[in-house]
C-alpha positions in Angstrom: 12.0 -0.7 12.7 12.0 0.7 16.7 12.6 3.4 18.4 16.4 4.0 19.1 17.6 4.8 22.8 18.9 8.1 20.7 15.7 10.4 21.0 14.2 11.2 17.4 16.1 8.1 16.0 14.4 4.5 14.2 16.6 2.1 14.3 16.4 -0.2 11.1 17.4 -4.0 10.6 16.3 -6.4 8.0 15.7 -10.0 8.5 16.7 -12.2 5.6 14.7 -14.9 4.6 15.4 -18.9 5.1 15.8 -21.3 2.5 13.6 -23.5 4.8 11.3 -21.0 5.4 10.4 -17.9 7.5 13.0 -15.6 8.4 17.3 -15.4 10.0 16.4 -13.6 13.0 20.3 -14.7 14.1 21.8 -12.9 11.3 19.7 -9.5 10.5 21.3 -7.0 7.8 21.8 -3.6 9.9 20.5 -0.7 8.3 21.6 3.1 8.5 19.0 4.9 10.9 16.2 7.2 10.1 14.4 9.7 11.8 11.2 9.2 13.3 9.5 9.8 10.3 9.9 6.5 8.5 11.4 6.0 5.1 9.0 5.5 1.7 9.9 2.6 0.2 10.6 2.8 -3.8 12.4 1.7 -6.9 14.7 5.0 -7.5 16.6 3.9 -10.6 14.3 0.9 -11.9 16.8 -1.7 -11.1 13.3 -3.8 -9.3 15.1 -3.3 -6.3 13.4 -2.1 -3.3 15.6 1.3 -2.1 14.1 3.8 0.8 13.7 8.0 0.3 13.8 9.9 3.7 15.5 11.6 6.1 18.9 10.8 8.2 19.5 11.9 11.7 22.6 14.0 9.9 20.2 14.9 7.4 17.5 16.9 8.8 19.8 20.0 9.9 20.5 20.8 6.3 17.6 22.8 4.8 18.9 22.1 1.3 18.7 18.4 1.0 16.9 17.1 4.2 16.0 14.0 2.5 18.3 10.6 1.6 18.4 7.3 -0.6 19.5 4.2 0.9 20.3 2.8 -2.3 19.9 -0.8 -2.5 23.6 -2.3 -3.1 22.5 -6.3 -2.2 24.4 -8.5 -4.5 23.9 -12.0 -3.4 27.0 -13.6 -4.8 29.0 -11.6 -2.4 30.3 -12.4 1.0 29.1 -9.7 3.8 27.8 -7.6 1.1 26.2 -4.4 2.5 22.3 -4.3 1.9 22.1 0.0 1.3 24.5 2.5 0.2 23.1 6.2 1.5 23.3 9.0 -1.4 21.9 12.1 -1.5 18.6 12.4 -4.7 19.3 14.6 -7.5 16.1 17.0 -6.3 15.9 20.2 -7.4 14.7 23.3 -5.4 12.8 23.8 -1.9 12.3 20.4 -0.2 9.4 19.2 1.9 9.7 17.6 5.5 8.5 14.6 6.6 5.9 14.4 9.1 5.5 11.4 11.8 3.3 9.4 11.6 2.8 10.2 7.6 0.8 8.6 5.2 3.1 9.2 1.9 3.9 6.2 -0.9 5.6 6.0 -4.1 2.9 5.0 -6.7 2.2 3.8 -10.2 -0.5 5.8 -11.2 -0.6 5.9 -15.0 1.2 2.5 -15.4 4.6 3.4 -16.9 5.3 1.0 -13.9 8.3 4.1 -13.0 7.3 3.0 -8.9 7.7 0.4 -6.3 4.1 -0.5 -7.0 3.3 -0.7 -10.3 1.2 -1.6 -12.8 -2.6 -0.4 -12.7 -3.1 0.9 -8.6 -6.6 1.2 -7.3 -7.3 2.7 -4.5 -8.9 1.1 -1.3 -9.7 3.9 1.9 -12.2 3.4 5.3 -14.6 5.9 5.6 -16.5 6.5 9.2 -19.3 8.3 10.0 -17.4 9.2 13.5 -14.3 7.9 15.6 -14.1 8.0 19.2 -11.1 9.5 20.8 -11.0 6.8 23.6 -11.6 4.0 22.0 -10.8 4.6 18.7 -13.8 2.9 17.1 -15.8 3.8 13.9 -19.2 4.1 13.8 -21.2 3.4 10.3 -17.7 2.1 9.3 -17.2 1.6 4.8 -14.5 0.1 3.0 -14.7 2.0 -0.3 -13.0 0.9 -3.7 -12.0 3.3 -6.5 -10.9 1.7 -9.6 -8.4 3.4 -11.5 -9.4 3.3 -15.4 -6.7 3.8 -18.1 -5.8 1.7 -21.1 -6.6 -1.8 -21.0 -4.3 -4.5 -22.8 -4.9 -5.0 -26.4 -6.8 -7.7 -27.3 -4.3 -9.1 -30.2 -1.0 -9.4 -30.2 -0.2 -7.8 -33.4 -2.0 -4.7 -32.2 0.1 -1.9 -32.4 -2.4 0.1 -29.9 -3.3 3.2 -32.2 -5.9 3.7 -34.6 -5.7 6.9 -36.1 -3.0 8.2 -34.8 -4.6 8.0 -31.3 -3.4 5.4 -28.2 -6.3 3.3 -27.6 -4.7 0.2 -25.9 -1.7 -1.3 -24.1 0.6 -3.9 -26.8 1.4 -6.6 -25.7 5.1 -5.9 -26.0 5.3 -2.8 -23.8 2.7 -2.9 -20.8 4.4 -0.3 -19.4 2.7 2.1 -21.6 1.8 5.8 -19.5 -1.5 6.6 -19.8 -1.8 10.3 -18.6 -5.4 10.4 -18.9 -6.1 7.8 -16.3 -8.6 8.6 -14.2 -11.3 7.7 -11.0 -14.5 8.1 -10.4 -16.1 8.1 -6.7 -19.2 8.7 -7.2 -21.5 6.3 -5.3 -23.8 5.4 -7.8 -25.3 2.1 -9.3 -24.0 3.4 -12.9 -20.5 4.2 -12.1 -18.6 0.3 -12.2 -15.1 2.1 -10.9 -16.4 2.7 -7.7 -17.9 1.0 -4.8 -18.3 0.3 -1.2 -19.4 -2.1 1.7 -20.2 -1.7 5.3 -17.6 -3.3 7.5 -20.4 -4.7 9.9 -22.4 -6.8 7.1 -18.9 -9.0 7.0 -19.2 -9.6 10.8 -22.8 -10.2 11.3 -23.0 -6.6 12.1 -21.7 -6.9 15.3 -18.0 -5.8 14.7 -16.3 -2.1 14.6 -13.3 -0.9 12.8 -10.3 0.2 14.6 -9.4 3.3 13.4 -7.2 4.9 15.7 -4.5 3.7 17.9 -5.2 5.5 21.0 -2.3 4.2 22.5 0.0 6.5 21.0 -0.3 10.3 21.4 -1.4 12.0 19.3 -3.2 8.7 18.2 -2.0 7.0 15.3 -4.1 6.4 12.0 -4.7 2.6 11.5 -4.5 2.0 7.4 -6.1 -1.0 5.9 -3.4 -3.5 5.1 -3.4 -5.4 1.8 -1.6 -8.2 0.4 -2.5 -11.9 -1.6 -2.9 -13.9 1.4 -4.3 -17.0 -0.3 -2.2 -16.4 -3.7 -4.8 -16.2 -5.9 -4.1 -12.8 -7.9 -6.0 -10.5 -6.2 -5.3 -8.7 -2.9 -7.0 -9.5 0.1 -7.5 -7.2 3.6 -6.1 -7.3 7.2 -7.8 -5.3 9.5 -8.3 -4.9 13.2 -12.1 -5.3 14.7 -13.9 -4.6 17.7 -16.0 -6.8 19.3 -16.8 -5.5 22.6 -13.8 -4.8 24.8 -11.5 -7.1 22.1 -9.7 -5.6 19.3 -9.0 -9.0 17.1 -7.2 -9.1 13.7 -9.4 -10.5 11.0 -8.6 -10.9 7.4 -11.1 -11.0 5.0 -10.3 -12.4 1.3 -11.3 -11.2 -2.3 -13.6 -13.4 -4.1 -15.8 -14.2 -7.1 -19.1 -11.9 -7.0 -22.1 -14.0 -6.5 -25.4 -13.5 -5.1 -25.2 -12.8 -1.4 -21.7 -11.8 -1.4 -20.9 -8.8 0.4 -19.3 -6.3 -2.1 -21.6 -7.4 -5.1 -24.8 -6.1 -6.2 -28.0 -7.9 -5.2 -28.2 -9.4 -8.6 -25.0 -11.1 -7.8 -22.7 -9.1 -10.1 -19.7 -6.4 -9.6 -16.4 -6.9 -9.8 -15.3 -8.7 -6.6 -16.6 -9.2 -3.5 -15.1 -10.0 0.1 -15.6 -13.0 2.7 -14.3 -13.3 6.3 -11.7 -15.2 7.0 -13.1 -18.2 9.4 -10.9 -19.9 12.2 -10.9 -23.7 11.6 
């Protein structure tokens, strides 16, 4: 995504990737423009194809139905096929608008896995105890965790998941089971195991700050945590930008086994995982 040379425009392309690795920057797959305010990503009709909700440069004017699908049309087996097919969403009543820069996400909460990230979500946020304007620093930076708890996976496979008329567990044969009372807890407290958090400076020998602001942009731009499986392991790990000094460096710290010592354990060594920087060989 970039800014257009049409004012309130994003110009979108996507890169395909190479069957000997990385990406065809010689060939990208052009991509009907947004506004400003970019596109959520999301799985509209459950196809496990990744479509995008927001609003057209044609769009915006009508105060009916601001907001579009690009509707993912890939099929591989066919020459030139487009990538996105726009449609207007079967919403019903007042629609909102996108703001820019927004924070919104399509998001499997209860796990009937009816998102584009499904499954179980916890939730990961930055907390500061202040930001400077200039800089865009934190001070007393956190990383907090909020697991979310709903039904777990039964334990045998010719569970049904009901005892007494009452859901009690996932089957094994449909995970994507809703559970609407799903629920977190974020209270910070030894007894509550869905919740905890870590100061960032204790993974950077307490010398390093969180960038939580880019100050380059005006108004300044909120700086989220990024998380993916760096090491493909299973479990996410975290890209962040620090400061150390006048330098703003991106460092990746990765999800581990909770031992003693660990930051994002307990002292006695347990939790549920903890976190390591990522070293430069």
């Amino acid at each position: 995504m970039s800014d257009s040379r049409i004012s309130g425009q994003l110009d979108m392309v996507v890169y395909p990737s190479s069957l000997t690795g990385g990406f065809d920057v010689k060939n990208p797959l052009s991509v009907a423009s947004s506004t400003t305010s970019q596109p959520i990503p999301m799985d509209a009709d459950g196809d496990m194809k990744i479509d995008l909700l927001g609003i057209t440069p044609a769009s915006k004017s009508d105060p009916k139905a601001p907001f579009q699908l690009w509707k993912n049309v890939w099929n591989a087996s066919q020459p030139n096929s487009p990538l996105f097919r726009m449609a207007t969403p079967a919403f019903h009543g007042p629609q909102c608008v996108l703001a820019n820069p927004h924070s919104n996400a399509i998001v499997d909460l209860n796990g009937d896995c009816l998102a584009d990230r499904d499954g179980t979500i916890d939730m990961v946020f930055t907390t500061c105890s202040s930001v400077s304007s200039s800089s865009g620093l934190g001070s007393e930076c956190f990383i907090n965790i909020a697991y979310n708890h709903q039904l777990g996976l039964c334990s045998l496979s010719t569970d049904s998941g009901y005892k007494k008329g009452a859901r009690t567990c996932r089957p094994h044969s449909d995970l994507c089971t809703s559970d609407p009372n799903f629920k977190f807890n974020l209270t910070d407290s030894p007894d509550n195991d869905l919740f905890f958090r870590f100061p960032v400076s204790a993974l950077f020998s307490g010398s390093g700050s969180l960038l939580v602001l880019d100050t380059t942009n005006t108004p300044s731009l909120p700086l989220p945590l990024h998380l993916g499986d760096a090491n493909l392991d299973g479990f996410p790990d975290i890209l962040m930008i620090v400061g150390f000094g006048g330098d703003r460096v991106p460092s990746l710290i990765y999800s581990t086994p909770c031992a003693v010592g660990v930051v994002g354990c307990w002292a006695d060594g347990s939790g549920r995982r903890g976190w390591t920087a990522a070293r430069s060989e």
